[in-house]
Structure formats: structure tokens, C-alpha cells
VOPA-205534 format. One line per 3 residues: number of its first residue (from 1); their letters; for each residue x, y, z of N, C-alpha, C, O. Coordinates in pm, whole numbers, plus 50000, padded with zeros to 5 digits. Layout:
<sites>
NUM = a = X,Y,Z,X,Y,Z,X,Y,Z,X,Y,Z; ...
</sites>
This chain:
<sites>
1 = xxx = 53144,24262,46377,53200,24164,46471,53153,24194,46612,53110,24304,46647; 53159,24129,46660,53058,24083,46822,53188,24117,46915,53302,24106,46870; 53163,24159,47046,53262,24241,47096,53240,24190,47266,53134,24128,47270
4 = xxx = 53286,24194,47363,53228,24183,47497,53257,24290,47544,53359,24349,47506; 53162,24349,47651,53213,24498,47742,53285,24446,47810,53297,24547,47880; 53357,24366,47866,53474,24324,47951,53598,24256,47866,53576,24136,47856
7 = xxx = 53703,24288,47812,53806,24262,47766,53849,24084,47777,53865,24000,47689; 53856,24078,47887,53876,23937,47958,53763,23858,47971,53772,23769,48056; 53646,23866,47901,53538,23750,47922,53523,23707,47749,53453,23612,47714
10 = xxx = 53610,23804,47638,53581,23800,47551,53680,23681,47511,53788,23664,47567; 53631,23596,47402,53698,23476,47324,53827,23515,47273,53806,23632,47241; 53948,23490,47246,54021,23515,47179,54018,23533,47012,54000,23433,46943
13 = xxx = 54039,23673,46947,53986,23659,46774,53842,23735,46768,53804,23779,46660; 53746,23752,46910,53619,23809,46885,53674,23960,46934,53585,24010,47004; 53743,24015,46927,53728,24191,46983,53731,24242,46890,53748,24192,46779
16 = xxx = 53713,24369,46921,53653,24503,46824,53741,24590,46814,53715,24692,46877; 53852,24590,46751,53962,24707,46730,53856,24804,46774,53805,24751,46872; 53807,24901,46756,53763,24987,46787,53745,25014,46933,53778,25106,47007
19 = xxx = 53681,24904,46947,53640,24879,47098,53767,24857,47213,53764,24896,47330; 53877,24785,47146,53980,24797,47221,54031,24874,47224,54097,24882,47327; 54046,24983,47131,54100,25145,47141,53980,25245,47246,53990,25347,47313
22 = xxx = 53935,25206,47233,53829,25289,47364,53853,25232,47460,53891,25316,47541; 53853,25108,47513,53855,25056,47649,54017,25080,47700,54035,25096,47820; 54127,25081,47611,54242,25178,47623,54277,25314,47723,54343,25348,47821
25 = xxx = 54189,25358,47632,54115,25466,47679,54206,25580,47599,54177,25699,47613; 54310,25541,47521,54400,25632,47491,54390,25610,47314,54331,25513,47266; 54448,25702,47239,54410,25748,47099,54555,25693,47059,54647,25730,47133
28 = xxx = 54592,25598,46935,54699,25618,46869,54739,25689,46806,54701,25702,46690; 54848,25773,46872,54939,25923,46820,54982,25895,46702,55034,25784,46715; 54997,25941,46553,55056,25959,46468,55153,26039,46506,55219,26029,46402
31 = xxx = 55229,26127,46586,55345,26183,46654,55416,26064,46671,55531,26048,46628; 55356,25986,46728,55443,25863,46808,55463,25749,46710,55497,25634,46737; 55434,25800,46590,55415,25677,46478,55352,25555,46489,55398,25445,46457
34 = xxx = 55205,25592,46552,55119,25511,46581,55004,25499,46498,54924,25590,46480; 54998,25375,46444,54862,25385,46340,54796,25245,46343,54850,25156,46278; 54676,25215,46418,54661,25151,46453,54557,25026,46349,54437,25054,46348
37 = xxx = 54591,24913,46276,54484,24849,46239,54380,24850,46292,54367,24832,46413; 54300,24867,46225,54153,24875,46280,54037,24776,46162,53924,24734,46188; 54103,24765,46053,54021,24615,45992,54017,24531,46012,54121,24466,46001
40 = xxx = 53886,24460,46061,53871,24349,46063,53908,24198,45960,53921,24079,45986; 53913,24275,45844,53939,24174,45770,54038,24165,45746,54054,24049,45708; 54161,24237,45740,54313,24258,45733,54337,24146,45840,54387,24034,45829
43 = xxx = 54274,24227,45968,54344,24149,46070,54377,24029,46115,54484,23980,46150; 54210,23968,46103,54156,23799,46044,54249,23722,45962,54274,23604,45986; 54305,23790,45860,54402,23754,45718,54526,23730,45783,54565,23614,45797
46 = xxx = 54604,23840,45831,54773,23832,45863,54779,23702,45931,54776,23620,45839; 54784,23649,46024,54820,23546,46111,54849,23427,45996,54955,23370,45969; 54674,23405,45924,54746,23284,45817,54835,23301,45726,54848,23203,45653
49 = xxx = 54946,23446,45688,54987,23411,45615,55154,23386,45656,55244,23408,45575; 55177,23339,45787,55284,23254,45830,55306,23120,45740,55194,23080,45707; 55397,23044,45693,55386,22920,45602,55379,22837,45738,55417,22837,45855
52 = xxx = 55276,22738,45608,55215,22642,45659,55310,22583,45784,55258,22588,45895; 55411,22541,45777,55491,22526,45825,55559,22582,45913,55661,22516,45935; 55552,22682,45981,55629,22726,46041,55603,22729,46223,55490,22709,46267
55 = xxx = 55699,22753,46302,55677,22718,46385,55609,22831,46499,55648,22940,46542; 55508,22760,46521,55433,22876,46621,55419,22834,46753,55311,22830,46812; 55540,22800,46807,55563,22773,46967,55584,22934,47036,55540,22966,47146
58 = xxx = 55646,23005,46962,55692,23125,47068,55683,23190,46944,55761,23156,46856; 55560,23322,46912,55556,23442,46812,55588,23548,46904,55578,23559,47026; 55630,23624,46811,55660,23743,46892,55583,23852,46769,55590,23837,46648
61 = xxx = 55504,23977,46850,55477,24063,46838,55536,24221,46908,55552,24258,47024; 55562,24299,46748,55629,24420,46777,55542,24547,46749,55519,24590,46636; 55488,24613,46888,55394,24756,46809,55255,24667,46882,55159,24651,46807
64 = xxx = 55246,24619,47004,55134,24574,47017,54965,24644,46996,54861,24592,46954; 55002,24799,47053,54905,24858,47039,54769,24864,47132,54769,24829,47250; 54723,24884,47104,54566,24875,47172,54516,24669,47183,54428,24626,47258
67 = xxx = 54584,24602,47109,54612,24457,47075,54494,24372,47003,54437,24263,47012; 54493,24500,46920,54389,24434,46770,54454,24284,46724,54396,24180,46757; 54550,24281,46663,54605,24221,46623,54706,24097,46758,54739,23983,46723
70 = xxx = 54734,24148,46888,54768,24034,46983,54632,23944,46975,54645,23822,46990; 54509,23996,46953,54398,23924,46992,54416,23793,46883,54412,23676,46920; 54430,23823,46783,54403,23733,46648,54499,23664,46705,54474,23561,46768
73 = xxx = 54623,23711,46690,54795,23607,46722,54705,23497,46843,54682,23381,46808; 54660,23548,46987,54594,23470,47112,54508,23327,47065,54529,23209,47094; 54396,23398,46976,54306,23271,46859,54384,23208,46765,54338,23125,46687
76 = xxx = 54519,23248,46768,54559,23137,46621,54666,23014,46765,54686,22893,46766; 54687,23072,46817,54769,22954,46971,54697,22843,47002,54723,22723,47010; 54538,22953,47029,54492,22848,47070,54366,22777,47001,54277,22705,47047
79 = xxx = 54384,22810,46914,54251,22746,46799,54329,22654,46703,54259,22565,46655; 54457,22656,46666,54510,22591,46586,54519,22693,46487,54501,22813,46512; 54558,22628,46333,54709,22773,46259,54578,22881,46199,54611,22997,46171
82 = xxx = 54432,22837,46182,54369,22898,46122,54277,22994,46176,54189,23056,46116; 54318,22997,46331,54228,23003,46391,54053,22968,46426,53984,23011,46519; 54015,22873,46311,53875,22836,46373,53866,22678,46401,53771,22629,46462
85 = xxx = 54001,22582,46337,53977,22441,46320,54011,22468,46481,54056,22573,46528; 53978,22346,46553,54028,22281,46718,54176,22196,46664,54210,22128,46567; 54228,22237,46769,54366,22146,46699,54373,21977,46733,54324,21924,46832
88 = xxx = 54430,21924,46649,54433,21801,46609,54409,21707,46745,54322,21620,46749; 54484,21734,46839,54534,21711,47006,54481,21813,47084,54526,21927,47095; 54373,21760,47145,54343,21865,47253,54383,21877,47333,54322,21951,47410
91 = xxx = 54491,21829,47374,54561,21803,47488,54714,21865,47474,54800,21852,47561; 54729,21920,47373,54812,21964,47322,54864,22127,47365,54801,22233,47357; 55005,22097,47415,55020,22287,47499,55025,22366,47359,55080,22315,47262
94 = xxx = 54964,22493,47352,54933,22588,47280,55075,22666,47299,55152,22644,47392; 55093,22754,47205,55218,22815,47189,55182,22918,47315,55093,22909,47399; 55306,23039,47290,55299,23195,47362,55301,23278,47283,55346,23258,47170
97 = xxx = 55249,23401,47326,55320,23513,47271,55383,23619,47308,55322,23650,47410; 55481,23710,47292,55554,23771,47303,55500,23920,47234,55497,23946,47113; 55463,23998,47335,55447,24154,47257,55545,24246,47329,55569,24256,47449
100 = xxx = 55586,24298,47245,55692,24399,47266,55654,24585,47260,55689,24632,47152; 55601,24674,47339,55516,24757,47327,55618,24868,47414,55681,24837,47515; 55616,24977,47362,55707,25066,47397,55653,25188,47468,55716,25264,47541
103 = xxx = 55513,25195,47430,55369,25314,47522,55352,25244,47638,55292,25137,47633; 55397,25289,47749,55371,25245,47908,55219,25235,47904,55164,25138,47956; 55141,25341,47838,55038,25281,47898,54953,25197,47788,54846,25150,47828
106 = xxx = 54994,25172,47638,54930,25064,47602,55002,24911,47687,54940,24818,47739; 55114,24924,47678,55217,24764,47723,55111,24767,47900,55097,24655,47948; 55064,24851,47958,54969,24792,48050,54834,24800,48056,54765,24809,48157
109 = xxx = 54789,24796,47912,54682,24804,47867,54646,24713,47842,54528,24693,47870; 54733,24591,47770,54765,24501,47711,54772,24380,47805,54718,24271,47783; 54839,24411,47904,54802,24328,48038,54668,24272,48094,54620,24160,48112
112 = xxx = 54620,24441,48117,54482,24413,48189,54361,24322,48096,54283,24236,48136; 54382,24389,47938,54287,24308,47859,54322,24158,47870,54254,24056,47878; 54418,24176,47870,54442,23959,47853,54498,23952,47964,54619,23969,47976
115 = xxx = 54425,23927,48056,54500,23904,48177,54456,23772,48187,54522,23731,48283; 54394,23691,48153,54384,23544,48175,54512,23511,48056,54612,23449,48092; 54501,23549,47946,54652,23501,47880,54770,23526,47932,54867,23453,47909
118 = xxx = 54776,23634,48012,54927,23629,48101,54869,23522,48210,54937,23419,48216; 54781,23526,48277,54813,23435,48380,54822,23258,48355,54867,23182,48440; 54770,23214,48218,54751,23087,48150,54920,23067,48094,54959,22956,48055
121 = xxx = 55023,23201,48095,55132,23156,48056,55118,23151,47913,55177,23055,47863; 55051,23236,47821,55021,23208,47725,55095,23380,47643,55163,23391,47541; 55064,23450,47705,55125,23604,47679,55256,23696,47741,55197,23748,47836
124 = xxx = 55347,23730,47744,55421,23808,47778,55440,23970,47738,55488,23999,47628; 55412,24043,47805,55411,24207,47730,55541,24238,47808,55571,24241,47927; 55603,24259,47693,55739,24360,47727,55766,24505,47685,55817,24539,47578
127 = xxx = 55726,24587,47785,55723,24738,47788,55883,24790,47731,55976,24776,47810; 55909,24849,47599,56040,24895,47558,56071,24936,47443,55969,24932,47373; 56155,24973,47389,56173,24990,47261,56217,24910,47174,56338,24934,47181
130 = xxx = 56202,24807,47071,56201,24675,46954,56355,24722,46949,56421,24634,46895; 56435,24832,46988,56578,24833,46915,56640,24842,47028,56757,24880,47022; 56587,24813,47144,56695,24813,47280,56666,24719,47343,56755,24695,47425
133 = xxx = 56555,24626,47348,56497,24532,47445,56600,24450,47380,56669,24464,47279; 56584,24326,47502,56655,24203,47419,56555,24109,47370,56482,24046,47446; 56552,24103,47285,56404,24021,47233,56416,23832,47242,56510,23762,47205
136 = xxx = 56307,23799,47293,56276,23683,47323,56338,23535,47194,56309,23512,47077; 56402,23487,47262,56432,23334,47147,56276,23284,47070,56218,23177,47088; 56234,23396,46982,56138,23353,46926,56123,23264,46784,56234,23255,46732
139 = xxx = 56015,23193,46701,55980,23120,46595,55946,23169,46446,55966,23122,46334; 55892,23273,46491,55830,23331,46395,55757,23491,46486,55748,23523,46604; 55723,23550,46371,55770,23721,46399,55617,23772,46329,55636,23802,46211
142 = xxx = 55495,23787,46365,55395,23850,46329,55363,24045,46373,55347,24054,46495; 55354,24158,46315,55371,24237,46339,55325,24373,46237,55361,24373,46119; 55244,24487,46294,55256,24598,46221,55373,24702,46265,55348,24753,46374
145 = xxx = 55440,24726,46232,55556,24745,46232,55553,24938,46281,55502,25009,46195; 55592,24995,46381,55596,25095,46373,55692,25192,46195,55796,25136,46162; 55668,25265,46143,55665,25257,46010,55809,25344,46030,55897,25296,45958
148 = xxx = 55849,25439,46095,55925,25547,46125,56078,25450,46170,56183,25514,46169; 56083,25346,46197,56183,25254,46223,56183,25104,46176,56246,25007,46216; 56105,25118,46091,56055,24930,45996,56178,24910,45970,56217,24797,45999
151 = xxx = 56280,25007,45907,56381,24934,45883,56465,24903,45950,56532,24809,45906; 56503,24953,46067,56608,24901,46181,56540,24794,46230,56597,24686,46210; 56422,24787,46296,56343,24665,46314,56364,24520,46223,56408,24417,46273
154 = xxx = 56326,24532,46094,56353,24410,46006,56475,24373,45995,56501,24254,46010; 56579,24466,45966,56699,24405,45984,56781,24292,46143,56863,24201,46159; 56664,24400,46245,56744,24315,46322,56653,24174,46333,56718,24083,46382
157 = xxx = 56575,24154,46312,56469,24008,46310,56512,23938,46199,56491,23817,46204; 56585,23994,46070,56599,23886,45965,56782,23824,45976,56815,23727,45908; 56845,23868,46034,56930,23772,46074,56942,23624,46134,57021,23533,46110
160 = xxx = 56798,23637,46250,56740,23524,46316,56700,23430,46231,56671,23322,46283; 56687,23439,46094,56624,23349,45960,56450,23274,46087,56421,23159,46120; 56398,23381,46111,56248,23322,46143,56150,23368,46032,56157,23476,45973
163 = xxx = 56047,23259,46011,55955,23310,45924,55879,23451,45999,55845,23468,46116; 55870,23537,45886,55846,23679,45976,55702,23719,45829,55692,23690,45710; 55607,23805,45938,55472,23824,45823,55499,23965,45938,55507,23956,46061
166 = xxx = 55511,24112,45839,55533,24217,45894,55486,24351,45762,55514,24364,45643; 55396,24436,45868,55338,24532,45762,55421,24669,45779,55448,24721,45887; 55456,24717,45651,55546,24822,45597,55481,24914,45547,55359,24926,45562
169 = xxx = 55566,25005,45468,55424,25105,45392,55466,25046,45252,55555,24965,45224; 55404,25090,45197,55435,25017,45049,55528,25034,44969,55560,24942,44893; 55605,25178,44967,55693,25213,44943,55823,25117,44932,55882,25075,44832
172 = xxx = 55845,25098,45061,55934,25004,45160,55914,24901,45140,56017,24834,45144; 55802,24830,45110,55809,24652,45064,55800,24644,44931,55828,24533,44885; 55758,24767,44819,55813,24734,44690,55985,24754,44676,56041,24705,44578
175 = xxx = 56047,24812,44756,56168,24765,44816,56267,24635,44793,56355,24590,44721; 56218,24620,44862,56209,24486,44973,56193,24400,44865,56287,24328,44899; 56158,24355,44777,56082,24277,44663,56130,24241,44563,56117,24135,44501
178 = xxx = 56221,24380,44536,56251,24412,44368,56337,24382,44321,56440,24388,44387; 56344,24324,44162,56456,24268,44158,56510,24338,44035,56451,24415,43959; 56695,24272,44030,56803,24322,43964,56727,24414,43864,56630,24355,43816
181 = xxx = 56742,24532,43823,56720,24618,43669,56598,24689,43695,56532,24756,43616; 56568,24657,43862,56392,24720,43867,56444,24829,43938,56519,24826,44035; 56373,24969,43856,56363,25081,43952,56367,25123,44142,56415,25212,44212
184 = xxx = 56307,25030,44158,56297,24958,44316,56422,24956,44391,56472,25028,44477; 56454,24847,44329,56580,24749,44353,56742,24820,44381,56828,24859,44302; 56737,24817,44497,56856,24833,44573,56895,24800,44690,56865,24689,44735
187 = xxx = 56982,24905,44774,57020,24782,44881,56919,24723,45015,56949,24644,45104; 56818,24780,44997,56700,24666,45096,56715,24574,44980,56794,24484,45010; 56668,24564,44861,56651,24442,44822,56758,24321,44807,56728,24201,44807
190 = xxx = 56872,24369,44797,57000,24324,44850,56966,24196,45000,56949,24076,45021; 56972,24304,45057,57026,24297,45157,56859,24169,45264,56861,24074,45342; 56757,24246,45201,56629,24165,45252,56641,24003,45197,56660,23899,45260
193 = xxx = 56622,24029,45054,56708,23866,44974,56786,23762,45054,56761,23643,45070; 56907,23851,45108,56988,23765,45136,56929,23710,45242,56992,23608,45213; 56871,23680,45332,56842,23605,45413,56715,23577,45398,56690,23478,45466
196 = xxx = 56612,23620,45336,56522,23549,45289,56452,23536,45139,56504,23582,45037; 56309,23457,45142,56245,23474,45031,56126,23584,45058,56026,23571,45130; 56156,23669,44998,56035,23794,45036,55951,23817,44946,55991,23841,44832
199 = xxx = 55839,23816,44973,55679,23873,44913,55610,23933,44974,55602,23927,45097; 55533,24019,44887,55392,24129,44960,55308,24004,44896,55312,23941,44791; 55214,24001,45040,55118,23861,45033,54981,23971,45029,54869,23932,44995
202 = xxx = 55015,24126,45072,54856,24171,45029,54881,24340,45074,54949,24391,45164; 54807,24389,44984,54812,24546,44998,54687,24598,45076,54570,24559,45078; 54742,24684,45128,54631,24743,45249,54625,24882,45260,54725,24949,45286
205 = xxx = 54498,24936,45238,54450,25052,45219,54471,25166,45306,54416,25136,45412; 54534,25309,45319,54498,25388,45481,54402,25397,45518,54391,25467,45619; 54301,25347,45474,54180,25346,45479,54136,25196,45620,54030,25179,45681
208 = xxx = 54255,25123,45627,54234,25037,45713,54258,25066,45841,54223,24982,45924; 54342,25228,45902,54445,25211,46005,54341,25326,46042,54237,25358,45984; 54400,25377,46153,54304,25521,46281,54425,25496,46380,54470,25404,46448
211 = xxx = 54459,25654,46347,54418,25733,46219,54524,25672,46111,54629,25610,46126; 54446,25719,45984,54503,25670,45895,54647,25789,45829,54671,25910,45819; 54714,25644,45795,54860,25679,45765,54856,25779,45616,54776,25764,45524
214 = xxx = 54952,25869,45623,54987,25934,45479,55015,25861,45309,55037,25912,45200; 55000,25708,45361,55078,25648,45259,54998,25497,45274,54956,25444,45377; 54993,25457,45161,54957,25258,45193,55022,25164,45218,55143,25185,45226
217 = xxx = 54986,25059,45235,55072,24999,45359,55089,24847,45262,55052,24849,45144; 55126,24765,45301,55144,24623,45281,55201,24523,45332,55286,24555,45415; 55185,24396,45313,55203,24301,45414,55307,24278,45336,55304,24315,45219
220 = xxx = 55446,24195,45403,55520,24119,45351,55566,24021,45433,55573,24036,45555; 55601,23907,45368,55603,23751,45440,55736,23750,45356,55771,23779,45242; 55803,23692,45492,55981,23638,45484,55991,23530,45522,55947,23503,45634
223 = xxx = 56062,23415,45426,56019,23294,45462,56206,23264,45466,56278,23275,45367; 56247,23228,45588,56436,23199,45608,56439,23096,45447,56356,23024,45392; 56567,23133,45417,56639,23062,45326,56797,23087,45321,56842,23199,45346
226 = xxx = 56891,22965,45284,57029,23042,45288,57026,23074,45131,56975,23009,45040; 57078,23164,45128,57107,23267,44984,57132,23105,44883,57106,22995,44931; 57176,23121,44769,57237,23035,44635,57419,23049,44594,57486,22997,44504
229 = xxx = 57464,23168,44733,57605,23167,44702,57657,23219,44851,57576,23230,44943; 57818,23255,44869,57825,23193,44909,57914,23309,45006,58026,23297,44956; 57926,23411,45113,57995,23538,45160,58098,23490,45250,58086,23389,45319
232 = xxx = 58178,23550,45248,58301,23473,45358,58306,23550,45485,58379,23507,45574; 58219,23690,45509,58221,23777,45596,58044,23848,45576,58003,23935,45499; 57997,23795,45646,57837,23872,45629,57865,23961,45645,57876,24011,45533
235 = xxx = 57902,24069,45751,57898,24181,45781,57988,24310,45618,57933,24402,45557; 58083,24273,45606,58140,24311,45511,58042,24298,45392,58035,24389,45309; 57972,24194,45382,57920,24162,45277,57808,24321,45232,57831,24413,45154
238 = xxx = 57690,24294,45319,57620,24393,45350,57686,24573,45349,57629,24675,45312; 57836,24551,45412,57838,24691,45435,57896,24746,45259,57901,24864,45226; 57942,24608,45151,57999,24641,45048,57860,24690,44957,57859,24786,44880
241 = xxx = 57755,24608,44981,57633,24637,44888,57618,24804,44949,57630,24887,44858; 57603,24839,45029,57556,24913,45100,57630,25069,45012,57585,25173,44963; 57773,25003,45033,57844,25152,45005,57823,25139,44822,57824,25254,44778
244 = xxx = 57810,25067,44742,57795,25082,44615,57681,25119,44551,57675,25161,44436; 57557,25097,44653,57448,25150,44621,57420,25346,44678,57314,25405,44701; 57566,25395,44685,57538,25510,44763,57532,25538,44607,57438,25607,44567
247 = xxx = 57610,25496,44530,57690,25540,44379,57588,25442,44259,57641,25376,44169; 57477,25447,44276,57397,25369,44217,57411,25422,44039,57436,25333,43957; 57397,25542,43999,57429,25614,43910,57562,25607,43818,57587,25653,43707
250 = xxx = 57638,25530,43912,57798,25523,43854,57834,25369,43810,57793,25264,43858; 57906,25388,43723,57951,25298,43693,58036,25125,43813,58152,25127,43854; 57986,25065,43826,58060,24966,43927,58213,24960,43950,58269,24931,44056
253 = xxx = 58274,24993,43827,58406,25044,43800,58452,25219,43951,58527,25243,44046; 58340,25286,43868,58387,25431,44022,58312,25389,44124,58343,25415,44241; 58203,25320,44092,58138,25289,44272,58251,25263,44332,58326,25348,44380
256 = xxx = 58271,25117,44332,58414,25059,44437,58487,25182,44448,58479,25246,44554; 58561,25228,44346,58643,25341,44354,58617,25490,44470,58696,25550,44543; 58512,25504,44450,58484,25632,44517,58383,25586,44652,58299,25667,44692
259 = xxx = 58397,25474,44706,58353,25453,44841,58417,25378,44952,58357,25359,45058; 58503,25347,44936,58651,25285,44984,58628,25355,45131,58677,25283,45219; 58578,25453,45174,58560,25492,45303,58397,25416,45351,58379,25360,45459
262 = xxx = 58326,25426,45278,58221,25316,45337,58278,25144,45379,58307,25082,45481; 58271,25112,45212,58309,24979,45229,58438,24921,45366,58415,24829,45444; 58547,24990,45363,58612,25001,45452,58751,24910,45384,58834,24849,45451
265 = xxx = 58748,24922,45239,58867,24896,45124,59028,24980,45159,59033,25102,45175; 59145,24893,45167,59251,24984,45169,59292,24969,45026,59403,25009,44989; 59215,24919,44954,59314,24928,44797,59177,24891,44700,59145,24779,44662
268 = xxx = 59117,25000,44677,58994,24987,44568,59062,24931,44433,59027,24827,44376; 59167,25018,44391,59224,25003,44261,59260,24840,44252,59218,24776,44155; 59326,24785,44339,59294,24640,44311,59195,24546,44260,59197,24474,44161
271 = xxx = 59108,24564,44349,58955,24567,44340,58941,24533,44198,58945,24418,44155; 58921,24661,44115,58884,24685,43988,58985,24619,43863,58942,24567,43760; 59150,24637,43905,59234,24556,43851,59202,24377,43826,59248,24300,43741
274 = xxx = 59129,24359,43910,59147,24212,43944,58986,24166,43900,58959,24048,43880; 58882,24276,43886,58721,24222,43837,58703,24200,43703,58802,24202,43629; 58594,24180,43660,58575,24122,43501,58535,24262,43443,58476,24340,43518
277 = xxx = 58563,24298,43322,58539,24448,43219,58393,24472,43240,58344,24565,43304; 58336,24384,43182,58201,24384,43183,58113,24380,43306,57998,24424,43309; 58169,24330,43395,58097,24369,43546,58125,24489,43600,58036,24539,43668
280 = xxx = 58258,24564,43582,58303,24682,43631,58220,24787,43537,58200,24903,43573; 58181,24742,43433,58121,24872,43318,57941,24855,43328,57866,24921,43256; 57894,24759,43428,57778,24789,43497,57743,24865,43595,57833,24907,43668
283 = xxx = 57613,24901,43621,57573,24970,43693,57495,24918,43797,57379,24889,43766; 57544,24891,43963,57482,24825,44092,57356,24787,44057,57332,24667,44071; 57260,24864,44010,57124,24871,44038,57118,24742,43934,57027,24684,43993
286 = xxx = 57144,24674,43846,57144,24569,43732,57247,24435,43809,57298,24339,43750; 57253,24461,43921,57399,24356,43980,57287,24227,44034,57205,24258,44120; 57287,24096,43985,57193,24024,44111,57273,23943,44260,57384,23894,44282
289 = xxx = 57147,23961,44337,57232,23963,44496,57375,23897,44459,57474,23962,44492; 57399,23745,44378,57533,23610,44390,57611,23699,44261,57669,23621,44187; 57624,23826,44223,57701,23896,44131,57749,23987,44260,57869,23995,44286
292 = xxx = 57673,24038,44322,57731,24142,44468,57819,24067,44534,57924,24120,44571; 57790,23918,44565,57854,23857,44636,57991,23813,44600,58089,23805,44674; 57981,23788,44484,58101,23707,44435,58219,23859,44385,58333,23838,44344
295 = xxx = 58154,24013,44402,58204,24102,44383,58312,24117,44514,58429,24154,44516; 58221,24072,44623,58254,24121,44751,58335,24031,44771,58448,24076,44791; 58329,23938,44774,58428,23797,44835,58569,23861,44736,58679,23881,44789
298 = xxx = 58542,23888,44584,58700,23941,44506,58725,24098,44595,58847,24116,44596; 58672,24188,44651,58714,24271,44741,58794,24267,44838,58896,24331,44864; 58718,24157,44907,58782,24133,45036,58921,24080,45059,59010,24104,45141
301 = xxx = 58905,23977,44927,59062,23932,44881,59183,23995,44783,59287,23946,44739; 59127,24107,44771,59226,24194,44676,59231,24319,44773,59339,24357,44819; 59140,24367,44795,59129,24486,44860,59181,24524,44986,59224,24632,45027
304 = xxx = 59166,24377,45054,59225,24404,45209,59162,24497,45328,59214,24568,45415; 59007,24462,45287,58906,24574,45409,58996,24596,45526,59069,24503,45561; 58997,24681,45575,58981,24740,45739,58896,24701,45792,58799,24676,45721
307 = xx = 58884,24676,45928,58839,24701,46081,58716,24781,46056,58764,24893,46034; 58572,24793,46044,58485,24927,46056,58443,24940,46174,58373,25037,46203
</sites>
């Protein structure tokens, strides 16, 4: 790929990961849980796999980096969703983007390279940490995900129900994925489900990142949906999956029973008095998400949660 020695004369979609990590001037720390894409063809890929549909007025990017990947997000604004068609309306305002970068000196690294996209109103870099900033009223959520906090990160973006395309290690998005009776399958998958439809749209090698990560990585695309049933308390909901999957091994019958300090239950034994034989003589990991739910909603109304 074709590169310019000046950051800012270059096209949006034409830079050289590589090249933007040198003109940086700074190395992504694996200390700092920094691992930076550096494929070209990965990189090219992620952006399209937002649905067709979705709205790309305001993306937000988390983990900008050296801005391998802001570059592509910059060419898909303003090239249209594929980045190479011209969009339909040329006259047409191009979205923004939103990077959220927590290395002082990449978040003004990130500046200087696109400094015609900040000044076109087209970019925003917000220097901070993804779990303290207040993050922008954004559309959709494109991102390599610092890996050491993916999961506090996703949780707090999938409440927003935005279509979100975000890379994990693989571990973590076969997770994320798996369903009722699968080895996998627990409370990320719970809990990821419930607010969306989740897939790994493509697996990616350490062989793609510098330096490269201990582990492989993968993309996963969250597309908002409301669940198929029906929680009377989200928060409860989540914190009931949560505490029964501590007791994954146990019967659903002693889960409830012996986590009454998670869940935040003043009367488990109700609970179990009042559930079906055959659901209590299962085991969580075999429960599907609208069986958790309809567990939790008979909790909440027998059990009488507390305050957490």
C-alpha cells in the first residue's frame, strides 16, 4: 500500500500502519495493553462489517492508536459505506468520528496526522480512559478494543443497543457467541445476547498486530435487538445470571440457594419452592437466556431482592 511522507497530504484509507507507527514516533507498549493492527487487509475489512444499515452519522472509535484503523473509519465517512463507491449525493454532509485514546501522546498524535479532519469537523480525539470519559451520543461503535478491559468496555457500549464491530481475543468472543449446553457459554453469553445479536464475522491472526499479542484475536459484530422475553428489572436481571453462573457446577436448585449474597435474594428458599422440578434439577450452563429470565422475573417476585 502507497503511503505519503506527510500524514495530512495523504487520502483518507491510503496510510501505512507501519508508517503511522513511525511517524508517531512512539512503539505500542504491550505493558500498556497496546497491540497495534498493522494488517492491511484486516483493516480494509472491519469498517464493512457494520450492517448495511446502520447508521454512520457519528462512529465512535475506542484504542485509537497510532490511527491505522481511524484512517479506514475517515475513508468509509467520506467515500461512502464501502469506502471506494462516491456517495450517492455529493453534496451530501459526511458523518464524524469520535476517537477516544487514553496515551497523551498517541490522542496528539492523532491530531496532528488528521489535522484537516479535525479542522473539516469531521474528527474529534478525546484524550482519556473508555471507562471514565463520558462518551459521545454515538451510532455505531467501530474498534480494537484494548484487550486487558474489553470487557468493561463492551458492557458499557451494549446497553446503548448501537450496532458495534469490536475486536476481542478469541477466547472472549467464543464467549460472547456461545450458546445454551456449549462449553463456552456463560454469563458473557448471557448477558452479550441480551441486548444483542452477536457474531465473530472473522478471525485474526497475532500475526496481524506489533507487537503481536499472546493469543488470537477476532472480530465480533453486535447488531441491537430487544431480547424474545421479557425482564422487569435489567439490572437485577444481569446481576441474577451473574451470581448463578458463579455455581455453574451446581445444580440450579443450590445455585439460587448458595448465592443469595450476590443476587441480592432475602428468601432463596422461596425461590426454589415456587420454580419448576425440572428447571431447579438443571444446571445454569444448559439454561437459555428467556429460561434465565423468566427464572429471574419468579425471583424477584418470590424472593424479594434487596437494594445492591
Amino acid at each position: 500500500m502507497t503511503d505519503s511522507s506527510a500524514g495530512e497530504g495523504a487520502a483518507y484509507g491510503s496510510r501505512d500502519p507501519d508508517a503511522l507507527a513511525r511517524r508517531a514516533g512512539s512503539r505500542a507498549d504491550p505493558d500498556r495493553d497496546q497491540h497495534f493492527l498493522v494488517d492491511d487487509r484486516v483493516l480494509d475489512r472491519i469498517p464493512g462489517y457494520l450492517p448495511e444499515d446502520a447508521d454512520r452519522s457519528h462512529l465512535l472509535e475506542i484504542g485509537g492508536g497510532a490511527g491505522a484503523l481511524t484512517d479506514r473509519l475517515l475513508a468509509t465517512l467520506t467515500s461512502g459505506r464501502d469506502g471506494d463507491a462516491a456517495p450517492d449525493n455529493p453534496d451530501a454532509v459526511p458523518g464524524r468520528l469520535t476517537v477516544v485514546e487514553r496515551d497523551e501522546t498517541f490522542a496528539e498524535f492523532l491530531r496532528e496526522e488528521f489535522a484537516a479532519a479535525v479542522a473539516d469537523g469531521l474528527l474529534d480525539v478525546v484524550e482519556g480512559d473508555a471507562l471514565d470519559v463520558d462518551l459521545p451520543p454515538f451510532t455505531a461503535c467501530v474498534a480494537n478494543l484494548p484487550y486487558g478491559v474489553s470487557s468493561e468496555i463492551a458492557f458499557r457500549l451494549l446497553p446503548a443497543k448501537k450496532p458495534l464491530v469490536l475486536m476481542f481475543q478469541a477466547e472472549f468472543a467464543d464467549r460472547m457467541v456461545a450458546s445454551a449446553g456449549e462449553s463456552e457459554y456463560g454469563r458473557l453469553s448471557v448477558s452479550a445476547q441480551h441486548y444483542a445479536d452477536v457474531e465473530i464475522v472473522e478471525r485474526v491472526p497475532k500475526e496481524a498486530f506489533d507487537p503481536q499479542p499472546a493469543v488470537e484475536s477476532a472480530v465480533v459484530r453486535c447488531t441491537p435487538r430487544d431480547p424474545d422475553y421479557a425482564v422487569g428489572d435489567e439490572a437485577f436481571f444481569l446481576r441474577f445470571v451473574k451470581a448463578l453462573f458463579t455455581q455453574r457446577r451446581k445444580t440450579v436448585r443450590n445455585a439460587v440457594r448458595n448465592t443469595a449474597h450476590i443476587s441480592g435474594l432475602d428468601d432463596p428458599e422461596a425461590v426454589v419452592d415456587a420454580a419448576d422440578e425440572e428447571l431447579l434439577a438443571s444446571r445454569p450452563g444448559t439454561l437459555e437466556p428467556a429460561a434465565f429470565a423468566a427464572l429471574a422475573e419468579l425471583a424477584r417476585e418470590r424472593g424479594a431482592p434487596t437494594e445492591a
